[in-house]
N, C-alpha and C positions, 0 to 999 in steps of 0.2 A: 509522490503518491504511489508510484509504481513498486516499490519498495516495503509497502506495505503487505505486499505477499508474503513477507517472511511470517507474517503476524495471524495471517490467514489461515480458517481452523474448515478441513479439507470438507467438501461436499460430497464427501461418498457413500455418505448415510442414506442420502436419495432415494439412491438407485437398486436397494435391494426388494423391496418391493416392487418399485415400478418395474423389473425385469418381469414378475409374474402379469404381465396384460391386464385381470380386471381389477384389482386389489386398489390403484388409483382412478377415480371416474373421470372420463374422457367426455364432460358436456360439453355440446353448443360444436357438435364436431362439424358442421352445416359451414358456421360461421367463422372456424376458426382453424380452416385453410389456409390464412396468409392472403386473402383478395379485400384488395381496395374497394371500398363502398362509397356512399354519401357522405362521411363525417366531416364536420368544420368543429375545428377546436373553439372554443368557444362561445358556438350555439349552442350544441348538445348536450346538458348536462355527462359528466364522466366520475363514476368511481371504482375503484379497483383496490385490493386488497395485495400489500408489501411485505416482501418476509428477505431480513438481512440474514444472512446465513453465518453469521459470524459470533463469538460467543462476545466478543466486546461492544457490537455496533448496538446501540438503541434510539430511535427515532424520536425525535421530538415532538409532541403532538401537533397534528397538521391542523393551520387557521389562528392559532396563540400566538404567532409570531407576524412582523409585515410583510414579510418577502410569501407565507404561503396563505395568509389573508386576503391579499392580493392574487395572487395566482387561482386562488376560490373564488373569488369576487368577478376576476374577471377574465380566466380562462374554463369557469365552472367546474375547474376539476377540483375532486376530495382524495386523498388518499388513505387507505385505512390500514394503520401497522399493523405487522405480527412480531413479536417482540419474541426475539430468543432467550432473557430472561436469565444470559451468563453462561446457557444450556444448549447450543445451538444442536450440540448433536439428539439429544434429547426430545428437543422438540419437534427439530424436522422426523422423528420416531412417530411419534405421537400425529405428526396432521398426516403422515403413510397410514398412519394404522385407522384411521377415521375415515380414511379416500378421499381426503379433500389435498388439494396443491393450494396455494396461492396463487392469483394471478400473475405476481411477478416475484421472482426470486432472483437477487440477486448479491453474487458471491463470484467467487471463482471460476477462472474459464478454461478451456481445456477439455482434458480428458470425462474431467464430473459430468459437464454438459453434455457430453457427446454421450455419456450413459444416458441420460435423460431423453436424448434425440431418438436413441435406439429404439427407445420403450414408445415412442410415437407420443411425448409427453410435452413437447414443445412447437410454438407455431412461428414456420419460417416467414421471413423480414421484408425477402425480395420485393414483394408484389405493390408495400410500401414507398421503397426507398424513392421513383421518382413523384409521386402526387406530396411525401416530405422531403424534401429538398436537403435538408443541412446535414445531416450523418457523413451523407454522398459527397456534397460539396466541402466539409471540413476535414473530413477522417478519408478520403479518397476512394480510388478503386482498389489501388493496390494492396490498404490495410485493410480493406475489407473483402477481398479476395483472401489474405492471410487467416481472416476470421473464421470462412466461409467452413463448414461440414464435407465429410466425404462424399456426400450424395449431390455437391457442388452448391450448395442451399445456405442461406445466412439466416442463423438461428439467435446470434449474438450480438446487441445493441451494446459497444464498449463506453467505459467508463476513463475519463482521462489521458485517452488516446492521444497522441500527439505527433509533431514534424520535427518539433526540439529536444532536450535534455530535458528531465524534471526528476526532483526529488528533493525529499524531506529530512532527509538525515546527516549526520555530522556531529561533532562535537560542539558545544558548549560551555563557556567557562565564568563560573559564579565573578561578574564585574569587582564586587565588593572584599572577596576574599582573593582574589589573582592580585589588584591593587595593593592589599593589604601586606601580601608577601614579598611585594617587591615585582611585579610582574615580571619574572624573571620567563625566558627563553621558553617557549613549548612549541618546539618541533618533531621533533625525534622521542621513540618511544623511551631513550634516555631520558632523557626531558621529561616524559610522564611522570615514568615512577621517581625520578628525584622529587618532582611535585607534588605526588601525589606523600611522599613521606613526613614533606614538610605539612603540607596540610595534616594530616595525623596526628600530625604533633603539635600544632598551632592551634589546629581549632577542630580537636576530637568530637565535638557535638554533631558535625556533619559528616556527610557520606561522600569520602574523598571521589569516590568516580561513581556515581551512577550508570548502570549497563541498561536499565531500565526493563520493559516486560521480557520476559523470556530469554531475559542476558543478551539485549540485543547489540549492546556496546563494544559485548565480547566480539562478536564476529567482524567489529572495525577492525582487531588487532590479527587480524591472517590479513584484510587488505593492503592494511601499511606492514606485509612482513616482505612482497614482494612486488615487483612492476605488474600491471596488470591482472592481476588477483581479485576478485569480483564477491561481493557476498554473495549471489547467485550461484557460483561455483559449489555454496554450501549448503542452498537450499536443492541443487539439481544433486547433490552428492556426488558431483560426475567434475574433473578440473580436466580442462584441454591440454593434452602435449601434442604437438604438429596436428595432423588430421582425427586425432582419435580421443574419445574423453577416456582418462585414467581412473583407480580409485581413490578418491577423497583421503580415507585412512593414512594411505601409504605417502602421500603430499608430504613432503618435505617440512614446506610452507607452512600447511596445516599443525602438523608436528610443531613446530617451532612456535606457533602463535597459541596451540594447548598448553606448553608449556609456561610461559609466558601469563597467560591467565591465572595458571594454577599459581605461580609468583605474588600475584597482585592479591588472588583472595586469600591464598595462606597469611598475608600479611594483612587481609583485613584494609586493603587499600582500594575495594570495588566493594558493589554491593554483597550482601552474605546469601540474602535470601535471593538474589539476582534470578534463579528457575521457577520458584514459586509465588513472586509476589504481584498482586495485582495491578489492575493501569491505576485505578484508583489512588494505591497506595502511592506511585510512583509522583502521581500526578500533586498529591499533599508535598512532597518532599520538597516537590520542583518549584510549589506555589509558595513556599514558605523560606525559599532559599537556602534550605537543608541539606546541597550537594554542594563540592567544587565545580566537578565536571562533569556535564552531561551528556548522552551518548546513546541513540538510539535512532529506528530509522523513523522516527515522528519528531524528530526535533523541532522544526520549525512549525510544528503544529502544536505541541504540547510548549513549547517554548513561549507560544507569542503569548498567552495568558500568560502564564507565570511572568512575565519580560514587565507586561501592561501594570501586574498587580504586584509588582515590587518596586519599580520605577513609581509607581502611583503613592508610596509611602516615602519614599525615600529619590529621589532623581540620580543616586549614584549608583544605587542598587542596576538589579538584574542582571541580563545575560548578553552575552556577544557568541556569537558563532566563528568559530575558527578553521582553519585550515586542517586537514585529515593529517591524525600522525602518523608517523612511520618510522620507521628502523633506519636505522644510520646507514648511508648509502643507496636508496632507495630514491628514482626521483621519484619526489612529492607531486608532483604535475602527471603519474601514472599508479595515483592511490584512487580507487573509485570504491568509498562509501555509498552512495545511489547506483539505481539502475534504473532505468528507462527502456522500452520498447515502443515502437510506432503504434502496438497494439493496446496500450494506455495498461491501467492496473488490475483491474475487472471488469464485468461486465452485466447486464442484466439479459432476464429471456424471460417471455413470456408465454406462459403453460397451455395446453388445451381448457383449464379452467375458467381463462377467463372470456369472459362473455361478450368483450368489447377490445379484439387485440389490435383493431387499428387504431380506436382511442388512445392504447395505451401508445402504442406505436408515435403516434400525433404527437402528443406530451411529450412522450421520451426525444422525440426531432425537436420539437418546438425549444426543450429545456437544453439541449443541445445548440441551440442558434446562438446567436447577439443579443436578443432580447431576453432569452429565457437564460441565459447565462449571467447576465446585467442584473435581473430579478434575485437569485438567487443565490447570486455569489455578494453583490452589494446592495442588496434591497432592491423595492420599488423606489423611483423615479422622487424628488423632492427633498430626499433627506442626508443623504450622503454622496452623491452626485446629481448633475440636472446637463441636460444637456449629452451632445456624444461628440467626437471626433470626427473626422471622413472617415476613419477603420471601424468607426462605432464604439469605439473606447467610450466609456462612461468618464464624463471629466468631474473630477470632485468638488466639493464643497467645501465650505471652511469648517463647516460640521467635523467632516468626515476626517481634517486635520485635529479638531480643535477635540473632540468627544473618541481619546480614542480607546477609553477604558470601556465604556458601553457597547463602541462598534465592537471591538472584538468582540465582547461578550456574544453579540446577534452572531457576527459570524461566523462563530463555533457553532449555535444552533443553526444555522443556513448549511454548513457543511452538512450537518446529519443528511440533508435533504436534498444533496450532488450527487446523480446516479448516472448522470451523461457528461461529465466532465468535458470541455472542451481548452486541454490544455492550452494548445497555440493561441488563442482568443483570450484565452485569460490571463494570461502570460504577457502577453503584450500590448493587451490594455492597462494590467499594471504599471508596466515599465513606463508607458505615455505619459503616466503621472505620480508617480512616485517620488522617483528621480529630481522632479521641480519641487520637491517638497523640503521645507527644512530639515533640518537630517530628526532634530527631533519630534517630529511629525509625522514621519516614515515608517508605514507598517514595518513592523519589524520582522514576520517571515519574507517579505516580498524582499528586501537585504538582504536578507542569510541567503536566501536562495539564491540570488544574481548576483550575489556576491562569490558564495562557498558551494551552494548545493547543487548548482546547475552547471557548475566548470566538474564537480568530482562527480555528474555521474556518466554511467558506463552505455552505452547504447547495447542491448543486449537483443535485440530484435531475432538474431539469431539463432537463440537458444529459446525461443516461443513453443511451448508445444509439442517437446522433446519426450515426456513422460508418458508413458503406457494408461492402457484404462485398468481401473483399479481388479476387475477381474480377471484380467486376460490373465496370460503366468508370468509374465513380466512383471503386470502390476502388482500382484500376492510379492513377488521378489521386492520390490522400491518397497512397499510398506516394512517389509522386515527390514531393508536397510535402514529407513527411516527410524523403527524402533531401537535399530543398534544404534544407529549416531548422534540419536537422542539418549540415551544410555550414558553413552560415552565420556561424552561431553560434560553431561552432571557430573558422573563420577573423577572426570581429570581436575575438577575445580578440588575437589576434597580429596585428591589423592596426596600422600604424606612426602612427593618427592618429585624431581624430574625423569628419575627413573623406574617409579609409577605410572608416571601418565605415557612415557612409552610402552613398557608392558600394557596398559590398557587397549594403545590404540592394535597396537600388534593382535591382541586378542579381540580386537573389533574386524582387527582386516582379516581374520582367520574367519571366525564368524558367517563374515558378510561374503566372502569367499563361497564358503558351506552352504550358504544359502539361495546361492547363485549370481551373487553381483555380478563374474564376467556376463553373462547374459543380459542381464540390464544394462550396462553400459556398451553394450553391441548394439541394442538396442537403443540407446539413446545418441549412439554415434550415429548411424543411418539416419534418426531423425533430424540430428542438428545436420547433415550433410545435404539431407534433402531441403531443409531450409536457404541453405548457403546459396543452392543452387538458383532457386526461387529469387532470393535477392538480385542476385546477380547478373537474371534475367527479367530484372525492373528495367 
């Protein structure tokens, strides 16, 4: 899940109003200090108004479903979407420009938040953390010391924080058509493209590599080009040599795996529309079994439906998750497709708007424990487990083996509605029961991922919180790098040659040069060192 940042569409639209003081209304300022009052979850009626900051997330309506019928029923809370509607930047426009926030916004953490803090638009967590107990007791001090504001203040309720590895991403390979060919060898990005030629040629109706949104597949091919190579590396634009980050552009690595792309789409061997096509479309292809190989950092989450509803026609169909490729001589055991941080994927905060922020606060801990995790990850109690573990692990039902075209369905809609993730707990209540399962009974992301996703990914804790605020002159600098290496990128997929997409990059690193990269990347060197240090003084 943590991985999902690449996908994440930035919250900096926020903050240019809220820098002007009254242009956003500051109610209920009495009450929303951050001090612990009276509230019991589940006496006091609770509702609060939710706004996903992302152009892809849409909420499921709250109370339609069991897990938040139940959660209505008998934690009295309601929650009320705001729906970004494809448009997040757009929208978050529009509730700036009307002076209303939402109670809770959540998206991205970092530097957006910290603009929001500045504008005194946010209510800190502290005063919380001990009358709710679980944030504290599962996510610790020390990652939430990591979370904490410069004015030493916890603004930030994270989402998917964790002690272990996680991650959703990896390859893919269509069961029915790798079969078909002979399942021959896929290791080595040799391996790929001889595969991917034969599929082209066998069975032209499908889409030999799906990269999925935003050509995410692509950026697997710089990690398998060298040992320790990170997609992170491409969303910071910054790659480490000894103590200092260098520039992306001039990446050897990088170089080599632009190339290599442009290889695969010239020939029509990946996706074509791979920069412009939607989740939606992506997610038809995947459901219909329209790809060889899949590849992206939502794998095992766009996977497990498609897996349920091709296997559900056919028991030889679907998909298996495979091993990260990589370039000939490369060990495979230092290819990391995922990333992880202690500090989970996102986060939620809650605004001066809202009128009840230790409610929310409540909730957000409560949904965070064993119970509100159990609720919401596999329902209420009866239908897909009964019973818990001594860890609290929710022990399954024969349901929950026997129905599992249904459950997934619920549990795509239950995800909409995970905004305090509690990786370690979820994680390891799976594995309690999974594992005893026939193999064909076995969720199929909870495999991929204990199988593939959680050995390749990278612990990046380090690199948390390295990028500038969008206004400072650093940040005005990252945005333009951003639009060059966004640029770039599309352009080397349609460049007519390998000695195109050098000239390209060259005329990127000139650019980004021009516009100040060395000062960004000074700048993002002190921060990952100041990190380091921090760790190290755990």
């Amino acid at each position: 899940m943590f991985l999902f940042l690449a996908l994440m569409l930035s919250m900096s639209v926020l903050f240019a109003a809220c820098g002007k003081g009254g242009e956003v209304s500051n109610q209920n300022k009495t009450v929303n200090q951050g001090t612990a009052g009276n509230f019991v979850l589940g006496e006091t009626p609770l509702k609060f108004s939710f706004y996903g900051n992302y152009d892809w997330y849409t909420m499921n309506p709250w109370g339609q479903d069991p897990a938040t019928k139940w959660i209505q029923e008998n934690k009295k809370v309601t929650v009320e979407p705001i729906q970004s509607g494809g448009t997040a930047l757009q929208k978050f426009n529009t509730m700036i420009a009307s002076g209303k926030l939402p109670d809770v916004i959540w998206g991205d953490r970092g530097t957006d938040v910290e603009k929001l803090r500045k504008a005194g638009k946010l209510v800190p967590l502290d005063a919380y953390l001990d009358k709710y107990p679980n944030l504290k007791k599962w996510a610790g001090d020390k990652t939430l010391n990591m979370l904490r504001s410069e004015d030493g203040k916890l603004y930030q309720f994270p989402n998917w924080y964790t002690k272990r590895p996680m991650g959703n991403g990896g390859y893919a390979i269509n069961n029915k058509i790798y079969k078909d060919l002979g399942s021959p060898k896929l290791e080595t990005f040799d391996d790929l493209y001889s595969y991917l030629k034969l599929v082209k040629e066998k069975h032209p109706e499908v889409v030999p590599f799906e990269v999925g949104i935003s050509g995410q597949g692509i950026d697997f091919l710089y990690a398998g080009m060298s040992e320790d190579r990170t997609v992170g590396h491409l969303m910071n634009r910054a790659v480490p040599d000894g103590n200092v980050l260098k520039s992306l552009f001039s990446d050897p690595v990088y170089r080599e795996a632009m190339v290599f792309a442009n290889k695969l789409f010239k020939e029509k061997l990946i996706t074509q529309d791979a920069i412009t096509q939607t989740r939606d479309q992506v997610k038809e292809k995947i459901n219909k079994g329209m790809v060889a190989i899949y590849g992206d950092f939502t794998t095992t989450v766009m996977g497990t439906e498609a897996n349920s509803m091709l296997k559900a026609k056919d028991p030889e169909a679907g998909y298996t998750m495979i091993w990260p490729l990589h370039k000939e001589g490369v060990d495979p055991n230092k290819v990391w497709v995922n990333e992880f941080d202690s500090l989970g994927w996102n986060v939620s905060v809650i605004t001066t708007a809202a009128k009840n922020p230790e409610g929310i606060f409540a909730y957000l801990d409560w949904l965070t424990g064993e119970e509100g995790e159990r609720i919401i990850f596999w329902g209420p109690e009866g239908t897909y487990w009964q019973g818990t573990s001594d860890t609290g692990a929710p022990l399954y039902t024969e349901k929950y083996a026997n129905d599992v075209e249904e459950r997934t369905k619920l549990m795509a809609i239950w995800d909409t509605f995970q905004w305090a993730g509690n990786t370690t707990f979820i994680d390891e209540s799976k594995s309690v029961n999974e594992m005893n399962l026939p193999e064909d009974k076995r969720d199929w992301a909870t495999v991929s991922q204990t199988n593939v996703g959680w050995k390749t990914s990278f612990d990046a804790t380090e690199f948390g919180n390295i990028n500038p605020l969008p206004d400072s002159a650093e940040g005005i600098i990252m945005q333009q790098i951003a639009d060059i290496a966004d640029q770039v990128r599309a352009k080397a997929l349609f460049a007519k040659d390998e000695q195109e997409v050098i000239a390209l990059l060259d005329k990127a690193e000139q650019d980004a040069q021009n516009a100040g990269y060395e000062k960004l990347l000074k700048f993002q060197t002190q921060k990952w060192q100041e990190n380091l240090k921090k760790i190290n003084e755990k």
